[in-house]
C-alpha positions as CSV (number, residue, x, y, z in Angstrom):
1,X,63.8,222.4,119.4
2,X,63.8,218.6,119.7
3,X,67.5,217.1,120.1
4,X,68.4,213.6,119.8
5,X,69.6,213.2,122.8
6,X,66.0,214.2,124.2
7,X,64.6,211.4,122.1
8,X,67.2,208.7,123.2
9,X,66.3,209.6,126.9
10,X,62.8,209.5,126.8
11,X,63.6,205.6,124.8
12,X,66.0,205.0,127.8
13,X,63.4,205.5,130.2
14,X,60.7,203.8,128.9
15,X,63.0,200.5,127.9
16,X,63.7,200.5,132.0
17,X,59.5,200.6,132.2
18,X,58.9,197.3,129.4
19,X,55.8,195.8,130.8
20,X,54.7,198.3,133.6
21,X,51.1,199.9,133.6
22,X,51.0,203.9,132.3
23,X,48.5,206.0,131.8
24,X,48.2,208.2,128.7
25,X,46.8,211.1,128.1
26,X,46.5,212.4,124.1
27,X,44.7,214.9,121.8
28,X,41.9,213.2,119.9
29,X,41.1,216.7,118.2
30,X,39.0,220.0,118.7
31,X,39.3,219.9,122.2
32,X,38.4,215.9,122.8
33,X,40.8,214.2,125.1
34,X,41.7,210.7,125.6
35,X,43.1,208.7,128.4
36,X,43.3,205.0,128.8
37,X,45.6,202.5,131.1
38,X,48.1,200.7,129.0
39,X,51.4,198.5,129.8
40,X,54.5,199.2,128.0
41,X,55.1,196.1,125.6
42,X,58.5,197.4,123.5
43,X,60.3,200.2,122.0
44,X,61.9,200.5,119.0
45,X,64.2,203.3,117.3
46,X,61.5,205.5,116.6
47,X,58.1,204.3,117.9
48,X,57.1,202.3,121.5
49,X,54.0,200.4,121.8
50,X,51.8,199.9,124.3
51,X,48.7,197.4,125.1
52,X,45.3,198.1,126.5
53,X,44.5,194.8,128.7
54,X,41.3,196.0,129.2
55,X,40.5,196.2,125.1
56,X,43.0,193.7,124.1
57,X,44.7,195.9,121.6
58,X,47.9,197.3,120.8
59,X,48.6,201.4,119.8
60,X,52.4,202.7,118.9
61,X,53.2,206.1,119.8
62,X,56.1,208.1,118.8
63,X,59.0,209.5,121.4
64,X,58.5,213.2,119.8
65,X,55.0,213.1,120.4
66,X,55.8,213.2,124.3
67,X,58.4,216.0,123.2
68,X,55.8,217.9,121.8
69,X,53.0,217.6,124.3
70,X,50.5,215.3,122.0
71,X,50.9,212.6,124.5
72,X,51.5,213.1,128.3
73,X,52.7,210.3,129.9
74,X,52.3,208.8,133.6
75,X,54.3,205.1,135.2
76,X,52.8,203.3,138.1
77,X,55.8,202.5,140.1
78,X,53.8,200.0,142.1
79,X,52.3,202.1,144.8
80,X,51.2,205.0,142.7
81,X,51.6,207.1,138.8
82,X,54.6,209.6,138.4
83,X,54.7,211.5,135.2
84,X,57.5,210.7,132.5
85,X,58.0,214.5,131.8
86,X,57.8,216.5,135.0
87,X,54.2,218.7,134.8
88,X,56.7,221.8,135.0
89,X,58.1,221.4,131.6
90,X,54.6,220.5,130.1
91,X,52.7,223.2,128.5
92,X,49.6,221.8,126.5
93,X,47.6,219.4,129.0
């Protein structure tokens, strides 16, 4: 079950990553994938969206799709990409 307090972490962490390259990984369907580099540009109450340099355009996600395994999420810290939810607690990718 999703709690609040899940929610309000996963915001927290990604309002300390505003304007730092991810990679994300998503469900497009009957087993088609996406993945695409993006940088974080803000977060709001609900949603957080990102831009693709590369395709100049912007997508908004919501924090309970990462809850929920729809989108997996990974940070470059500068030297290399660590995943926002630890691969442990993930189940669908």
């Amino acid at each position: 079950m999703i709690c609040k307090d899940d929610i309000s972490n996963i915001k927290t962490e990604l309002d300390e990553n505003i304007g730092r390259k991810i990679i994300i990984r998503g469900a497009m369907g009957r087993k088609k994938f996406f993945e695409e580099e993006a940088v974080i540009e803000n977060t709001y109450p609900n949603i957080f969206i990102v831009k693709n340099e590369e395709k100049e355009t912007n997508a908004s996600y919501r924090y309970t799709d990462i809850l929920t395994n729809e989108l997996q999420i990974s940070i470059f810290n500068g030297e290399e990409y660590f995943p926002l939810i630890p691969a442990t607690l993930r189940t669908k990718f």
